[in-house]
Gaussian input, Z-matrix of N, CA and C with variables (Angstrom, degrees):
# hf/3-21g

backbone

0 1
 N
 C     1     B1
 C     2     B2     1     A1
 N     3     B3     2     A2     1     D1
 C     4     B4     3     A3     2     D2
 C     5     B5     4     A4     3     D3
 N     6     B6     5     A5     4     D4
 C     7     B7     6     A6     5     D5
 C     8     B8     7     A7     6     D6
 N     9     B9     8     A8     7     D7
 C    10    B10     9     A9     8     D8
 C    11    B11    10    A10     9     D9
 N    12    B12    11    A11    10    D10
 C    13    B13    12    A12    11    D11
 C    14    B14    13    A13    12    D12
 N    15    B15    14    A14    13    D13
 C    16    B16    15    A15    14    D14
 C    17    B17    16    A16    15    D15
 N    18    B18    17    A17    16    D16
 C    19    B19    18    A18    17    D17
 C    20    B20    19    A19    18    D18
 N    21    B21    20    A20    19    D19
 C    22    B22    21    A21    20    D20
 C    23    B23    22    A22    21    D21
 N    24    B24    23    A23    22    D22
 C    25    B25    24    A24    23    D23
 C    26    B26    25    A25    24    D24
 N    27    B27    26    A26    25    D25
 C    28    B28    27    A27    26    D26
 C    29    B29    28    A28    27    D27
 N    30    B30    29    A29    28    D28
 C    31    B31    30    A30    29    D29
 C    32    B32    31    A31    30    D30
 N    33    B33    32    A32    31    D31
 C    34    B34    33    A33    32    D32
 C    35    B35    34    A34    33    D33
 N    36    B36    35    A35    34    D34
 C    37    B37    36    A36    35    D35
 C    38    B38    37    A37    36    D36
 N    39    B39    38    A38    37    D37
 C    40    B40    39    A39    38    D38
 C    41    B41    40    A40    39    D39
 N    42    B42    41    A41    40    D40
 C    43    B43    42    A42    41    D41
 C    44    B44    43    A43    42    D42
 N    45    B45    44    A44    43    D43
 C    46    B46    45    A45    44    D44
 C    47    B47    46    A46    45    D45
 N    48    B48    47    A47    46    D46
 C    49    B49    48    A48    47    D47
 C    50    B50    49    A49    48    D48
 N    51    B51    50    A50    49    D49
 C    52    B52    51    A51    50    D50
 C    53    B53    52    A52    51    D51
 N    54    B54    53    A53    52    D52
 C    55    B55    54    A54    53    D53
 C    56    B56    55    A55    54    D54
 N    57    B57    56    A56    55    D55
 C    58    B58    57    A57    56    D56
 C    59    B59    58    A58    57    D57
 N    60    B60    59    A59    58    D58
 C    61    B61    60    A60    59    D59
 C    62    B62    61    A61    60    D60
 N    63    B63    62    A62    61    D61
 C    64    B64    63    A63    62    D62
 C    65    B65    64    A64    63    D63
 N    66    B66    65    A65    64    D64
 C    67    B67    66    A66    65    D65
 C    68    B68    67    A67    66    D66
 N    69    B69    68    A68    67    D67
 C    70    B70    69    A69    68    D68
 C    71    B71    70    A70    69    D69
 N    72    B72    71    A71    70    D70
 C    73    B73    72    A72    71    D71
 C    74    B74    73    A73    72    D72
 N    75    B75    74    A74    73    D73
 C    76    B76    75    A75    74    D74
 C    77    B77    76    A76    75    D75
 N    78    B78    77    A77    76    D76
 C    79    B79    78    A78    77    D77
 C    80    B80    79    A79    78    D78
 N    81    B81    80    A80    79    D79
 C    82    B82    81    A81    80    D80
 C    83    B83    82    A82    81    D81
 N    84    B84    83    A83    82    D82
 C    85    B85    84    A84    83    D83
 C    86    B86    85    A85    84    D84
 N    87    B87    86    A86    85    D85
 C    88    B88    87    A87    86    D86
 C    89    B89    88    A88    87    D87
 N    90    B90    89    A89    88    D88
 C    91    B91    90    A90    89    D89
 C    92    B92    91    A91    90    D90
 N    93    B93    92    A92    91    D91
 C    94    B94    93    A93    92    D92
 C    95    B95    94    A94    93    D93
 N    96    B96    95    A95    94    D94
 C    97    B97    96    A96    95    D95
 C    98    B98    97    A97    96    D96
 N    99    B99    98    A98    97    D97
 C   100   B100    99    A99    98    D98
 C   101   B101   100   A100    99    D99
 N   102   B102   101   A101   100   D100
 C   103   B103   102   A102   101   D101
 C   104   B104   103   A103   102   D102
 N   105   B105   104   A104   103   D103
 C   106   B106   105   A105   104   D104
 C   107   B107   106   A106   105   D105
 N   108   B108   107   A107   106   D106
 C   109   B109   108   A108   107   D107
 C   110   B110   109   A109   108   D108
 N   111   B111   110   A110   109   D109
 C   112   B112   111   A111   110   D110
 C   113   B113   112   A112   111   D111
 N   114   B114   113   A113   112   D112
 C   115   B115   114   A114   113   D113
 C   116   B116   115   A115   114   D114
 N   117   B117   116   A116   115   D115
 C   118   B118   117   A117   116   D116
 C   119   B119   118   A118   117   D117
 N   120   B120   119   A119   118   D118
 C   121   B121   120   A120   119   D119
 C   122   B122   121   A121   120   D120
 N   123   B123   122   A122   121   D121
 C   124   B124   123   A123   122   D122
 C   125   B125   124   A124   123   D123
 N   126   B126   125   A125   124   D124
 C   127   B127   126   A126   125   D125
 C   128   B128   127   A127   126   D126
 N   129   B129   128   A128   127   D127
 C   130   B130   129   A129   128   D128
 C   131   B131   130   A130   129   D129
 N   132   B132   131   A131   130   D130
 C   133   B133   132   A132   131   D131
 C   134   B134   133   A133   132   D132
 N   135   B135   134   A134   133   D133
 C   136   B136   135   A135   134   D134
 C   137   B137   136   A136   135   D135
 N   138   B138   137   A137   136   D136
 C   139   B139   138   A138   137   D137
 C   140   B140   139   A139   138   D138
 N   141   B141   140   A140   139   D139
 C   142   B142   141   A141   140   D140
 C   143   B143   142   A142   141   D141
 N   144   B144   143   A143   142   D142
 C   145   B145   144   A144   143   D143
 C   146   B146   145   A145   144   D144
 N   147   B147   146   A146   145   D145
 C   148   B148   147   A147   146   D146
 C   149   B149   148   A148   147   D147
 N   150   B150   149   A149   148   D148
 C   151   B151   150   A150   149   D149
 C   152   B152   151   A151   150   D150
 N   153   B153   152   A152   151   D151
 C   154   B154   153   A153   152   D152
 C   155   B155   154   A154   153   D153
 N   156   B156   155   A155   154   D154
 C   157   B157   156   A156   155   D155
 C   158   B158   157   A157   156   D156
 N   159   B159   158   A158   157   D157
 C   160   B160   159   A159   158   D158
 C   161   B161   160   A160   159   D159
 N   162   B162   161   A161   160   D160
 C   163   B163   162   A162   161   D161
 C   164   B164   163   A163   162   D162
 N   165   B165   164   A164   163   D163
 C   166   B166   165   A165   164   D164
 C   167   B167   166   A166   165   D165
 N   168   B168   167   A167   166   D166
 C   169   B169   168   A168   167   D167
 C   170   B170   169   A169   168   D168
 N   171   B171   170   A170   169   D169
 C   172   B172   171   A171   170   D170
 C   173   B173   172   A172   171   D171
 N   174   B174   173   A173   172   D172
 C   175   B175   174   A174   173   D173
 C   176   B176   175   A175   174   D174
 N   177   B177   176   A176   175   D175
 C   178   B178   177   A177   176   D176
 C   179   B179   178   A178   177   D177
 N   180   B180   179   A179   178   D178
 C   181   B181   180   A180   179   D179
 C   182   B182   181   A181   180   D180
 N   183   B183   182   A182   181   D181
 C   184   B184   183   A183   182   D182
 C   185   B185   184   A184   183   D183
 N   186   B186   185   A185   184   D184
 C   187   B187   186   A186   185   D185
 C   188   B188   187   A187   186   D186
 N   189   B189   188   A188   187   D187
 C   190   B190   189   A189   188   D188
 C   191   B191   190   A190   189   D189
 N   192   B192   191   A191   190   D190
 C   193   B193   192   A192   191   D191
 C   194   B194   193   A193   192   D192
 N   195   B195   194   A194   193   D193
 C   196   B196   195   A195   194   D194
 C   197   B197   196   A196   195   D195
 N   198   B198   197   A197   196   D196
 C   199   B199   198   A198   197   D197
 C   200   B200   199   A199   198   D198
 N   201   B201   200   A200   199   D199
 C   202   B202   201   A201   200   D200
 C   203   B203   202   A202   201   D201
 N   204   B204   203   A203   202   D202
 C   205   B205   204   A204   203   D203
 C   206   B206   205   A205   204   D204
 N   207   B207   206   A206   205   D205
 C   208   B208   207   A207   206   D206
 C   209   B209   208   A208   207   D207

   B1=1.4523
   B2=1.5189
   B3=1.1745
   B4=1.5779
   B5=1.7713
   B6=1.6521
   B7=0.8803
   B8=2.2204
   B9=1.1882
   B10=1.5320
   B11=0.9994
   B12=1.7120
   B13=1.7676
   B14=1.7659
   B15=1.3128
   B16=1.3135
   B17=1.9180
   B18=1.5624
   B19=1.7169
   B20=1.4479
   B21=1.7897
   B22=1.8410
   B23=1.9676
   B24=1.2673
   B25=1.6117
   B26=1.3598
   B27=1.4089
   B28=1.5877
   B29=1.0667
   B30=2.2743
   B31=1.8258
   B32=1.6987
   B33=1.3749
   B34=1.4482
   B35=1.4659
   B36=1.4924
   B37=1.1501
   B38=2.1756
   B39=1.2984
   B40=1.4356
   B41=1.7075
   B42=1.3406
   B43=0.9268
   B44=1.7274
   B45=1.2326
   B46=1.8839
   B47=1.7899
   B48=1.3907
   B49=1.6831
   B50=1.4005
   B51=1.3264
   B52=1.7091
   B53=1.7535
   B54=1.1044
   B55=1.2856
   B56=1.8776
   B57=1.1160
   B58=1.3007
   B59=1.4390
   B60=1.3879
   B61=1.4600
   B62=1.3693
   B63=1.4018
   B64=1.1288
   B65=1.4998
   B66=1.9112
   B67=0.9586
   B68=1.7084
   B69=1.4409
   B70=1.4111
   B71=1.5657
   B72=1.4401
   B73=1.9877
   B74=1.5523
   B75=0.9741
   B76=2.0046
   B77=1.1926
   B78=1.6619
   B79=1.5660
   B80=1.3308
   B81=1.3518
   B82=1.3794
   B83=1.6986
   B84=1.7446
   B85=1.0502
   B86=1.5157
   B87=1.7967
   B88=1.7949
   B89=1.2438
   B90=1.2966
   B91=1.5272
   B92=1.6748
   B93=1.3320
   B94=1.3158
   B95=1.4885
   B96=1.5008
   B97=1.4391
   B98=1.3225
   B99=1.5218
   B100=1.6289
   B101=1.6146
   B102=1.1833
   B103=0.9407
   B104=2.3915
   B105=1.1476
   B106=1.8050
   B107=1.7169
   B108=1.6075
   B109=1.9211
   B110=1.2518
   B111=1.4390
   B112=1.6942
   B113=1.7520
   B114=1.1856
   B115=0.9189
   B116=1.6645
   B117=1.2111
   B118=1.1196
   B119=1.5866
   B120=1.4876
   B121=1.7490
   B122=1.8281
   B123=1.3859
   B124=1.8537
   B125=0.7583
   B126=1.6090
   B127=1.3701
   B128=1.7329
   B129=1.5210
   B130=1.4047
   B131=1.6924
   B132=1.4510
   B133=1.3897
   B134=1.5698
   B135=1.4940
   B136=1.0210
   B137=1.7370
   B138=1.0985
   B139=1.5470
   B140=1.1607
   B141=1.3330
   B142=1.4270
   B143=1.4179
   B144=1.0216
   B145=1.3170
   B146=1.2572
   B147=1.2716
   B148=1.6051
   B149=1.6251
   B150=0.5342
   B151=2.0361
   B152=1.3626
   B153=1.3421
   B154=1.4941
   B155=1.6878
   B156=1.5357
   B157=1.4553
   B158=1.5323
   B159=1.2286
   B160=1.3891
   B161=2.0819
   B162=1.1270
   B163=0.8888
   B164=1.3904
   B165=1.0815
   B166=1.9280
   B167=1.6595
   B168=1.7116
   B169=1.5557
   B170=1.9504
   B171=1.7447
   B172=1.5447
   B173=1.7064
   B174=1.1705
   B175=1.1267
   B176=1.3292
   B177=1.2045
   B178=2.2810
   B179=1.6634
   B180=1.1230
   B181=1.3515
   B182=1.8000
   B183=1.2611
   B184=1.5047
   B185=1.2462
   B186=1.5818
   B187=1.1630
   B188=1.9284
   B189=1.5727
   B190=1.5093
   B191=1.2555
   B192=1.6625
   B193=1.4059
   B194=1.9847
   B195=0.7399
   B196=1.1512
   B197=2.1772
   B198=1.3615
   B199=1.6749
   B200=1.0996
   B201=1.3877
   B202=1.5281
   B203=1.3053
   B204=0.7328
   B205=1.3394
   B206=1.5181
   B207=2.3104
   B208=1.5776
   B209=1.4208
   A1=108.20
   A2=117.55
   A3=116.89
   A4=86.23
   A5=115.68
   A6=104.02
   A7=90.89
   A8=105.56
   A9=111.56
   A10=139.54
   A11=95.39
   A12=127.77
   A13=99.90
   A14=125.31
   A15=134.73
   A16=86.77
   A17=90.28
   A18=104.14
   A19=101.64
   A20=109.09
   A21=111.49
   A22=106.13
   A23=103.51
   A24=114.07
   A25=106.57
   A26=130.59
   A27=129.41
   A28=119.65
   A29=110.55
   A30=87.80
   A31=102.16
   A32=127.03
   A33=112.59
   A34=131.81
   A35=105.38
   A36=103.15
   A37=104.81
   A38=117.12
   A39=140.63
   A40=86.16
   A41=110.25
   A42=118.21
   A43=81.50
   A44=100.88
   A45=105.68
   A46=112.92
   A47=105.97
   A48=96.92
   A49=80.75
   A50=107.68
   A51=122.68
   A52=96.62
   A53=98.56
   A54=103.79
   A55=93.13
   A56=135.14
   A57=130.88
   A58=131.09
   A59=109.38
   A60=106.51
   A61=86.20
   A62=146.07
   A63=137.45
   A64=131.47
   A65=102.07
   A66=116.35
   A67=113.59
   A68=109.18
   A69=97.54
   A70=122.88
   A71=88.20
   A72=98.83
   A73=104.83
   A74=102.45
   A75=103.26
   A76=108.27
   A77=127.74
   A78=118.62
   A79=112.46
   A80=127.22
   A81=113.91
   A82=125.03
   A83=106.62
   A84=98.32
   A85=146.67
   A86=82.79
   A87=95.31
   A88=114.26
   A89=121.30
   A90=131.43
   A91=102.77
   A92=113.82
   A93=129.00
   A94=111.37
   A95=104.13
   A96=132.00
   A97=94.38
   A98=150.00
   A99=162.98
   A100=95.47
   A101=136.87
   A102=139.29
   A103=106.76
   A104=99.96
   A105=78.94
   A106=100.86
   A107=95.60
   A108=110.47
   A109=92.77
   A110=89.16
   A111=97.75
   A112=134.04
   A113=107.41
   A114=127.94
   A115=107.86
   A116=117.75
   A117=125.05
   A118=113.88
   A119=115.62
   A120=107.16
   A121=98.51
   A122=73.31
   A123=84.09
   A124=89.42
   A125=105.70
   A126=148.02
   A127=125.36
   A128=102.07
   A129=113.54
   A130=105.09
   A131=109.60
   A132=115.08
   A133=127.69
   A134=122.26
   A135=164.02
   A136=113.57
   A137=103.45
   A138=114.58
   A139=98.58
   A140=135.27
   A141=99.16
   A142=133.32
   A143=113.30
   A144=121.65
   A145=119.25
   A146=133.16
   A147=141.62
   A148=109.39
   A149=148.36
   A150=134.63
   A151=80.36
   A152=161.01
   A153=147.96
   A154=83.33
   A155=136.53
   A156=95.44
   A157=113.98
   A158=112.57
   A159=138.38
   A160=99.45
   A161=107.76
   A162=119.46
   A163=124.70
   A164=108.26
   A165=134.61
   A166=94.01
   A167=114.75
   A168=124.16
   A169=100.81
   A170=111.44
   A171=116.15
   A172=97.71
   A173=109.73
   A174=116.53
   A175=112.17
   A176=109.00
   A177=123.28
   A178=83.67
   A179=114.66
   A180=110.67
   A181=96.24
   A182=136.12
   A183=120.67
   A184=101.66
   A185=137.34
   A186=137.15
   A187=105.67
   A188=101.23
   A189=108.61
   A190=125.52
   A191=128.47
   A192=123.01
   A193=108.51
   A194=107.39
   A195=129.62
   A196=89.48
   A197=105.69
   A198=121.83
   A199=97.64
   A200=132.01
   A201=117.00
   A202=126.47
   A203=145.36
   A204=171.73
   A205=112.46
   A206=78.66
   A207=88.28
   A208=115.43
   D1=132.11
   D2=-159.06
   D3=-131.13
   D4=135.99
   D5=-157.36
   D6=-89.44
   D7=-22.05
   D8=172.95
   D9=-41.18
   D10=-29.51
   D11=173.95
   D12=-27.31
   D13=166.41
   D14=169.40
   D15=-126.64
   D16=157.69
   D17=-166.81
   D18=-52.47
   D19=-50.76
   D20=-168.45
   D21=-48.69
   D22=-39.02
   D23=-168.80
   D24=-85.86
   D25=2.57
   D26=154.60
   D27=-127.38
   D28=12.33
   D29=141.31
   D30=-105.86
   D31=4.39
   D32=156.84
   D33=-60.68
   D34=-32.64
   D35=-170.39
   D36=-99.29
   D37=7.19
   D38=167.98
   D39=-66.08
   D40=-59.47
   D41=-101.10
   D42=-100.03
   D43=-39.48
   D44=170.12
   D45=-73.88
   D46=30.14
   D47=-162.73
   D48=-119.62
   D49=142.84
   D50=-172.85
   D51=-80.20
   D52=177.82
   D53=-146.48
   D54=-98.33
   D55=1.74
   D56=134.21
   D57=-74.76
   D58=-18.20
   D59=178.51
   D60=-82.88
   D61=-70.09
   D62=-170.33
   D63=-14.71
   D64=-53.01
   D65=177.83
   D66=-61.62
   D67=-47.81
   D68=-171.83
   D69=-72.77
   D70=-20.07
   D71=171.35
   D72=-58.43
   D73=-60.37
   D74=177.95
   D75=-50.13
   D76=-53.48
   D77=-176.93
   D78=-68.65
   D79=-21.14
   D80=177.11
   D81=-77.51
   D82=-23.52
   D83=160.46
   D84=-107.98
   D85=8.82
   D86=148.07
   D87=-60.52
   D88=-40.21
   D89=-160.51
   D90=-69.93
   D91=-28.76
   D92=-171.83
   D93=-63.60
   D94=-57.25
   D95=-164.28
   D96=-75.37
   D97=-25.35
   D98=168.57
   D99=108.52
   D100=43.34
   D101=-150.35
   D102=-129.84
   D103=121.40
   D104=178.50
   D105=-134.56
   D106=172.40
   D107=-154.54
   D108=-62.86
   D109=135.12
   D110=179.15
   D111=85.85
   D112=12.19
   D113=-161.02
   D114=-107.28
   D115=25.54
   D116=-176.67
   D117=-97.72
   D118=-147.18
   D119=177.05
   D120=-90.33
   D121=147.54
   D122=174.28
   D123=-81.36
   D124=170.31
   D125=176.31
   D126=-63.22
   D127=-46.13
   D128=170.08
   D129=-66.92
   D130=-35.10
   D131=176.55
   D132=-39.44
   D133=-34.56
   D134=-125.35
   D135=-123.04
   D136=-36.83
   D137=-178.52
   D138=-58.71
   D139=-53.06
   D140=-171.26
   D141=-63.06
   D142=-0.78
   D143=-176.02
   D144=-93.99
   D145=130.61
   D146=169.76
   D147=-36.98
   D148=151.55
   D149=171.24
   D150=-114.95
   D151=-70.85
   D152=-140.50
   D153=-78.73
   D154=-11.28
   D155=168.56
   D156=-97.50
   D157=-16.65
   D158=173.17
   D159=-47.00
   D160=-67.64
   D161=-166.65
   D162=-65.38
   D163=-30.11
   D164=166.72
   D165=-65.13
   D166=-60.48
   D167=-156.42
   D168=-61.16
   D169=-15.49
   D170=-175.80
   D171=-89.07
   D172=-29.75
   D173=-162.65
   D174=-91.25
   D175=4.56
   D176=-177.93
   D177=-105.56
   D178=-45.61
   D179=-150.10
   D180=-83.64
   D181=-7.19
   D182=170.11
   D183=-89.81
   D184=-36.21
   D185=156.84
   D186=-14.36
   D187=-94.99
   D188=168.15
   D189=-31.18
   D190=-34.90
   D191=159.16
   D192=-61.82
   D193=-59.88
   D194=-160.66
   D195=-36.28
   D196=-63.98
   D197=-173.02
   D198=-63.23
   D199=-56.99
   D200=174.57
   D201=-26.97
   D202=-33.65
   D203=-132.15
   D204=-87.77
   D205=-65.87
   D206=-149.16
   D207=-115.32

């Protein structure tokens, strides 16, 4: 991991990594961050929430990535 990389040249090289190297690249820098698989919000956690608004509210927000941009 070269920190010089430009974004296009570290999802090419993501992107040529078999799909076990992948995996352990991600777990290692969960592991980094103090962070481990699965360790996110549960599921029961979650109920309160609408998922079709959830899912719209992910889907406003790449919009806004998207303009940043450009």
């Amino acid at each position: 991991m070269n920190n010089d990389e430009s974004r296009e040249e570290r999802k090419k090289r993501f992107k040529s990594l078999s799909s076990e190297e992948r995996k352990k690249l991600i777990r290692k820098k969960l592991e980094l961050q103090g962070l481990t698989e699965g360790s996110g919000v549960r599921e029961e956690d979650q109920s309160s929430y609408d998922k079709e608004e959830m899912i719209d509210l992910i889907l406003l927000t790449r919009c806004f990535q998207k303009n940043k941009f450009q």
